[in-house]
PAPA-753322 format. One record per residue (C-alpha): residue number from 1; residue in one letter; x, y, z. Coordinates in steps of 0.05 Angstrom, whole numbers, plus 5000, padded with zeros to 4 digits. Each point is the difference from the previous one (the first is absolute). Layout:
BEGIN
NUM|a|X|Y|Z
...
***
This chain:
BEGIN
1|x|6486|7956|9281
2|x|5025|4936|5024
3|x|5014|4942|4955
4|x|4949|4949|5003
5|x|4998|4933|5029
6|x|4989|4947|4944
7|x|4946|4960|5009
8|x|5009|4941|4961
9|x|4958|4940|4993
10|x|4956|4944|4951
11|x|4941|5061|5000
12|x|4949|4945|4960
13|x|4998|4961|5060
14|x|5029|5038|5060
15|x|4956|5068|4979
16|x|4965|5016|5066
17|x|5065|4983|5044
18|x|5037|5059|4949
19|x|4942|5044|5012
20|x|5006|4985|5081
21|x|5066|5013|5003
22|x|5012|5060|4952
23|x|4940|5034|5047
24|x|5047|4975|5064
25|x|5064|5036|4965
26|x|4960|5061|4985
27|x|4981|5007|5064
28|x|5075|5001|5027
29|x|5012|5055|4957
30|x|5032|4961|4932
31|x|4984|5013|4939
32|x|5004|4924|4959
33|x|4991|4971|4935
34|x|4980|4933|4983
35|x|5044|4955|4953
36|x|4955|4936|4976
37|x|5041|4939|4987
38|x|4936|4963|4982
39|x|4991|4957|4934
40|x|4926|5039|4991
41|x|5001|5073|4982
42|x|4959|5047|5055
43|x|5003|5070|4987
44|x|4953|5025|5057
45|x|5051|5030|5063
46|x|5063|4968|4961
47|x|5059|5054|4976
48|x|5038|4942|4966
49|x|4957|4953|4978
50|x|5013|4930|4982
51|x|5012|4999|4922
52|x|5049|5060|5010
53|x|5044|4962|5055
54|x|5011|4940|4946
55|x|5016|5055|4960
56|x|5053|5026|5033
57|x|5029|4929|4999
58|x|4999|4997|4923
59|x|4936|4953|5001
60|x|4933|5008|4973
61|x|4941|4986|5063
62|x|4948|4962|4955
63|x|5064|4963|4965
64|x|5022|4969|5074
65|x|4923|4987|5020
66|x|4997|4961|4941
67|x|5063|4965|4986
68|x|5049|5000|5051
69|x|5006|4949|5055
70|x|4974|5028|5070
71|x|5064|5001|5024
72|x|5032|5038|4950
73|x|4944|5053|4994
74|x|5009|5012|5065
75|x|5082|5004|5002
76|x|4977|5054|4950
77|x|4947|5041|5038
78|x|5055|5004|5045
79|x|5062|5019|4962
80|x|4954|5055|4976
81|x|4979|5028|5068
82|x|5067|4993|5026
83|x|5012|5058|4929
84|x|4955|5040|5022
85|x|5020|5001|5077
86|x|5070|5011|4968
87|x|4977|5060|4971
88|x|4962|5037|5048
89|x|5062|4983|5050
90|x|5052|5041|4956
91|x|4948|5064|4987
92|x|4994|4985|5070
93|x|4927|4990|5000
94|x|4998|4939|5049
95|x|4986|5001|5081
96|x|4987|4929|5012
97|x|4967|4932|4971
98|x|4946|4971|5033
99|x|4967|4932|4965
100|x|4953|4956|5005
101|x|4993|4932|4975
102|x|4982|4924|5010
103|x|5059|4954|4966
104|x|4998|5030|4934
105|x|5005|5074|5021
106|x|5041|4989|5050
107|x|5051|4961|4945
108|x|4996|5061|4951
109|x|5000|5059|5055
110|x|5056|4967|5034
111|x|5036|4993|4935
112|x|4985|5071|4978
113|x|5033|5030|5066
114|x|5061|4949|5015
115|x|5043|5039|4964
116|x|4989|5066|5016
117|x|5055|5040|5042
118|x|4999|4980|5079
119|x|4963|5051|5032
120|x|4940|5020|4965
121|x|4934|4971|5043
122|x|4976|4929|4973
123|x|4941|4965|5026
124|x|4953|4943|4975
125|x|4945|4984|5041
126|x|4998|4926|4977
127|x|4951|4930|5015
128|x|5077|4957|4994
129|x|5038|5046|5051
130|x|4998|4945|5052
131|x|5032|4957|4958
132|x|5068|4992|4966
133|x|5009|5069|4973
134|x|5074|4992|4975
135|x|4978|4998|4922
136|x|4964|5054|5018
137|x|5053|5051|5029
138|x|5061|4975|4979
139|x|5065|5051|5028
140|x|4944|5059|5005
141|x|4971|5038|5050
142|x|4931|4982|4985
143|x|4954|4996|5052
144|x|4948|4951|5006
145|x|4930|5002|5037
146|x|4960|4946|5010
147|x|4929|5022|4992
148|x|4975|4944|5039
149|x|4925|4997|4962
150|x|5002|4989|4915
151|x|5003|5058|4968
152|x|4923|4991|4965
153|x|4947|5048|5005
154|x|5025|5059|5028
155|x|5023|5022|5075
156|x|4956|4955|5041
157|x|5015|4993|5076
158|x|5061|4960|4999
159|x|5035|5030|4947
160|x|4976|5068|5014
161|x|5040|5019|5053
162|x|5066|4968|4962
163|x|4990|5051|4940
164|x|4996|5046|5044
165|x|5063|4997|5037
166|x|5038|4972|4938
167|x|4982|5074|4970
168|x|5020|5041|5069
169|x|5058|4957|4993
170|x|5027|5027|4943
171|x|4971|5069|5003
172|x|5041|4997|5059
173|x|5065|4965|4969
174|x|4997|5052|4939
175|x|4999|5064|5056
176|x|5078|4977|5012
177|x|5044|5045|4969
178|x|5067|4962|4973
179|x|5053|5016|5047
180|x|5073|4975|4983
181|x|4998|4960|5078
182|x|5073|4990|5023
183|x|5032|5019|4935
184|x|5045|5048|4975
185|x|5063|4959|4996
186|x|5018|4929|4965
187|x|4969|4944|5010
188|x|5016|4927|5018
189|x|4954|4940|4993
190|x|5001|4944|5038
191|x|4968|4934|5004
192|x|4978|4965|5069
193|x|4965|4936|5033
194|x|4978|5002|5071
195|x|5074|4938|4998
196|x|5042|5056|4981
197|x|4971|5061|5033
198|x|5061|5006|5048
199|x|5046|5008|4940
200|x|4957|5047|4953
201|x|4987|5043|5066
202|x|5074|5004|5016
203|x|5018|5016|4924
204|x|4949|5054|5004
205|x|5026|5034|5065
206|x|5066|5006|4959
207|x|4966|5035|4944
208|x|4965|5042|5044
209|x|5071|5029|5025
210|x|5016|5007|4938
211|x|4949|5050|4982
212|x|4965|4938|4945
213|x|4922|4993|5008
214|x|4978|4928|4998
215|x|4932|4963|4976
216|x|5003|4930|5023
217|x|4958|4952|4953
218|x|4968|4936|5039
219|x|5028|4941|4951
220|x|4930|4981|4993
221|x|4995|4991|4928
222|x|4952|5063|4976
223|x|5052|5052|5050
224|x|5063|4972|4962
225|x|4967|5004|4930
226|x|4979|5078|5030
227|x|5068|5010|5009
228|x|5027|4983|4926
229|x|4942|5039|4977
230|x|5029|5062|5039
231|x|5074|4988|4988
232|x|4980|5003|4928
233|x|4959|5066|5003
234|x|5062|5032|5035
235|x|4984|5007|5074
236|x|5056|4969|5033
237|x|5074|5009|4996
238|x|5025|4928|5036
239|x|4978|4937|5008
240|x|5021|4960|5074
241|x|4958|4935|4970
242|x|5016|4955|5060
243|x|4938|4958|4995
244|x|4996|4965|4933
245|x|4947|4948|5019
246|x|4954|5018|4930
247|x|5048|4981|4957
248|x|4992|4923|5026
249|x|4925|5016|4999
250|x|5007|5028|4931
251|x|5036|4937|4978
252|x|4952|4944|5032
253|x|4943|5041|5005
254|x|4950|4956|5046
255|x|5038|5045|5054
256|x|4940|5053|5023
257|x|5064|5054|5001
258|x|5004|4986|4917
259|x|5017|5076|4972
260|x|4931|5022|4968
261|x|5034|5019|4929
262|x|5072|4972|4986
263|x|5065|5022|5002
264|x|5032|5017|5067
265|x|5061|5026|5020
266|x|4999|5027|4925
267|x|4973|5063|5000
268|x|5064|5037|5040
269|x|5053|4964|4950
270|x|4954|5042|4937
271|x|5004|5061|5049
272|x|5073|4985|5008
273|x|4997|5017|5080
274|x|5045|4975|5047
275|x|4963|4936|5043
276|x|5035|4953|5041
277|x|4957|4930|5001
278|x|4990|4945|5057
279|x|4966|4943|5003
280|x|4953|5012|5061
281|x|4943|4952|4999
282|x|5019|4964|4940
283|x|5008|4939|5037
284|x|4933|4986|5006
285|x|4935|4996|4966
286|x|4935|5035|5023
287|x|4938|4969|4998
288|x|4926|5013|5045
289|x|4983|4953|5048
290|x|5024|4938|5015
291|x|4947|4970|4958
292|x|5018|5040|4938
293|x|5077|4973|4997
294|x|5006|4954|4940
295|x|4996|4920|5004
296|x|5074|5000|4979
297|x|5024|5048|5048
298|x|4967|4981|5062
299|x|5068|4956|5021
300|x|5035|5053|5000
301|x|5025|5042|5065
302|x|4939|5045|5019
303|x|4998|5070|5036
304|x|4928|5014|5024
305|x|5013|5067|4997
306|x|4917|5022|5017
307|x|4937|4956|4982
308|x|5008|5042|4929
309|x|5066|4993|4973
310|x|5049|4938|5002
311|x|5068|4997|4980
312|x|5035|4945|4965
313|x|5081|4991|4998
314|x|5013|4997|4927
315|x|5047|4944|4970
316|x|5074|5006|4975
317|x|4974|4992|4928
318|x|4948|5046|5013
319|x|5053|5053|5008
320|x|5050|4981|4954
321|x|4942|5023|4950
322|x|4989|5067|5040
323|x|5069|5014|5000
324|x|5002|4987|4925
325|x|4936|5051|4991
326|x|5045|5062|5045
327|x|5065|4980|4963
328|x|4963|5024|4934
329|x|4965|5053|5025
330|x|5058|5035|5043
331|x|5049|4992|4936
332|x|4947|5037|4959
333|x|5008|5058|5039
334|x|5028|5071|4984
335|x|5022|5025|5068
336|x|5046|4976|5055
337|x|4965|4926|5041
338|x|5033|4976|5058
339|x|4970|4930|5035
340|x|5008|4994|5062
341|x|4986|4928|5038
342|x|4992|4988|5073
343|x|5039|4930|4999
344|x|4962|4974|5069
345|x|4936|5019|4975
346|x|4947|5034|4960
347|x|4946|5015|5050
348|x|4976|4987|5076
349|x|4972|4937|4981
350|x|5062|4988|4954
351|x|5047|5007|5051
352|x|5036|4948|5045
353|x|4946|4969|5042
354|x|4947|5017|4959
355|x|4958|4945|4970
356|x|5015|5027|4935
357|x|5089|5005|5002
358|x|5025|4957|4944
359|x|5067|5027|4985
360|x|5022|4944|4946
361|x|4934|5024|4963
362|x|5020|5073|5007
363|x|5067|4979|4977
364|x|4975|4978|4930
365|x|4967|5071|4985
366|x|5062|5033|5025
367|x|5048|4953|4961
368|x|4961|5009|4940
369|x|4998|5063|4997
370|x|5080|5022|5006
371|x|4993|4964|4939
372|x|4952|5027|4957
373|x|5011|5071|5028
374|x|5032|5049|4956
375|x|5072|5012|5020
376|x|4980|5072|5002
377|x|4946|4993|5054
378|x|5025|5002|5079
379|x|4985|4932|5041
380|x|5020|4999|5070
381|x|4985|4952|5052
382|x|4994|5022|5069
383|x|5012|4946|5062
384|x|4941|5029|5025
385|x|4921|4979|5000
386|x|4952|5054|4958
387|x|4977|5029|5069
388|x|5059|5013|5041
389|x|5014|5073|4995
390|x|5064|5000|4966
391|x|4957|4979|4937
392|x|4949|5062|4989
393|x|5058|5039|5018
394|x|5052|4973|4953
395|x|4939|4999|4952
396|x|4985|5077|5004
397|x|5074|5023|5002
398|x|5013|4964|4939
399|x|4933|5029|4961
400|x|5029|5068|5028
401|x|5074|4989|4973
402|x|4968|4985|4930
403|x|4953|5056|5001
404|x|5060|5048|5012
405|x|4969|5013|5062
406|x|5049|4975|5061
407|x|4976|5053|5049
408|x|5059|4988|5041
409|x|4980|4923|5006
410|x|5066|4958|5002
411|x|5008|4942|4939
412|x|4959|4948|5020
413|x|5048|4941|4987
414|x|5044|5037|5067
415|x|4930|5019|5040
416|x|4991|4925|5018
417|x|5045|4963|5031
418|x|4975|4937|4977
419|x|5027|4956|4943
420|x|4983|5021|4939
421|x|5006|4958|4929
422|x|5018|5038|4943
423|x|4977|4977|4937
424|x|4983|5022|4928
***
């Protein structure tokens, strides 16, 4: 028999949308159990009802109706669903998650799947999916569906047909097998903007003849926070981190690219894996539209990069403190770091006649951090900007050389033939 599809949902209040969809899942074939995250105990069509799901997270149901703030009861419901998910997914008892909520069920199913391994089917059917759902899915592969109508009542004609697919959806999402795609050998991450796309695709073609698989990460803030969540579970083997632009939205976090939990460019010095680090995109902040760039900021130099996203050169000071933040982090590490810095500049809009080129602000970072930078970490500068080719190819061959993995690729300070500083 197949394992079910969890079904999980506030069942006092979202009762005949369960019933709709556990009938829709049926009828693809799954079987499904129902996991009720509510703060009102419903035993009719329920397998886990709600008093043992605040079990499972050490609380008492009638205790957290009673006493707790809503907030917190809820934080509960959830770290006691996500338990239970946990333990059906090791006795491998779990297909798929499908939810359904309005703000508060959405909160607590969201919460309850975030953390589970990349992979499994998640989907919330959800009244706030048009919205801003970054609270909601964090560095997850959640999937959010708007269900257009309010989720009241049952499946009426609007919100009918949304249940409907939602559950084909992931009948259809759990019918996958796993498949190890493109694996087999190690593994490199790497981290990209659409500013330094020429260099990440040119340090990837020199991976890719050197037998390395790659999984570029857009430096969007949830994909880099992905990517220290996988370096620490073990997937990769490297790290080419050429676009650091979420550490400046980590450390003034109005930027929109802000990492959703903290701590880049940590998680491959616990691993102790080789990475070589650039500062692609750390020039500049990253805000929305033009409207949404802060008071302060708005006499700044501006690239109108699409009516969605604005960029905004960053100051001198501004990355004298980033260059602080890497110094620490990079000398905490337990394997071999090499920086690397493209002296004429960090990105296409960076670069010499590009409204954002500021080399005496680049200058500070770079300055500061020879200084603060272990004597044991690499720092070269290369005469070079981030996107000329020489720079994902010096890049790569030096994540190769301290990977033990050379492939035949010459050292990279004689593959140039451009200046290079030596430093560190």
């Amino acid at each position: 028999m197949k394992p079910p599809i969890v079904l999980l949902a506030t069942v006092d209040t979202k009762a005949a949308e369960v019933a709709f969809l556990r009938a829709e899942l049926v009828g693809h074939g799954w079987p499904v159990r129902v996991l009720d995250v509510g703060l009102w105990v419903v035993r009719d069509g329920v397998d886990v009802p709600a008093d043992a799901v605040a079990t499972a997270a050490g609380s008492e149901l009638d205790e957290l109706r009673v006493s707790a703030r809503r907030d917190e009861a809820m934080a509960v419901m959830a770290a006691g669903a996500r338990a239970v998910l946990e333990r059906w997914r090791a006795a491998g008892e779990l297909s798929g998650i499908l939810a359904v909520g309005g703000n508060q069920g959405t909160s607590i199913a969201a919460a309850a799947m975030r953390e589970l391994p990349y992979g499994i089917p998640k989907l919330i059917v959800s009244t706030v999916a048009s919205g801003n759902v970054r609270e909601y899915v964090g560095d997850s592969d959640v999937t959010l569906m708007f269900s257009v109508g309010d989720l009241l009542g049952g499946a009426n004609p609007v919100v009918a047909g949304v249940l409907r697919r939602a559950a084909a959806a992931v009948a259809g999402m759990a019918a996958v097998p796993d498949t190890e795609d493109g694996a087999g050998g190690p593994l490199v991450a790497l981290t990209a903007f659409g500013n330094t796309h020429p260099a990440v695709t040119a340090a990837m073609r020199v991976l890719a003849d050197s037998g390395l698989g790659a999984v570029p990460f857009h430096a969007s803030g949830a994909c880099g926070s992905a990517m220290e969540r996988l370096i620490d579970g073990g997937t990769f083997h490297g790290v080419l981190d050429l676009t650091t632009h979420e550490l400046l939205g980590e450390l003034f976090p109005d930027d929109i690219y802000a990492p959703v939990r903290p701590g880049r460019l940590t998680a491959a010095g616990r691993a102790g894996i080789a990475q070589v680090v650039a500062p692609g995109g750390l020039e500049y902040h990253c805000f929305g539209g033009k409207d949404t760039i802060p008071i302060a900021l708005r006499d700044r130099p501006t690239h109108y990069h699409n009516p969605n996203n604005t960029n905004v050169r960053a100051t001198a000071d501004e990355l004298v403190v980033v260059a602080e933040a890497m110094a620490e982090r990079l000398n905490a590490s337990t394997g071999q770091v090499a920086v690397l810095i493209p002296r004429l500049g960090w990105s296409v809009v960076g670069s010499p006649a590009g409204v954002l080129h500021d080399p005496a602000a680049n200058d500070a970072f770079s300055t500061t951090l020879r200084a603060r930078l272990s004597p044991r970490m690499r720092l070269d500068e290369l005469d070079v900007t981030i996107n000329d080719p020489v720079f994902g190819t010096t890049a790569a061959r030096t994540l190769l050389e301290m990977m033990g993995n050379r492939s035949g690729a010459e050292p990279h300070t004689a593959a140039t033939g451009h200046a290079l500083r030596e430093g560190g």
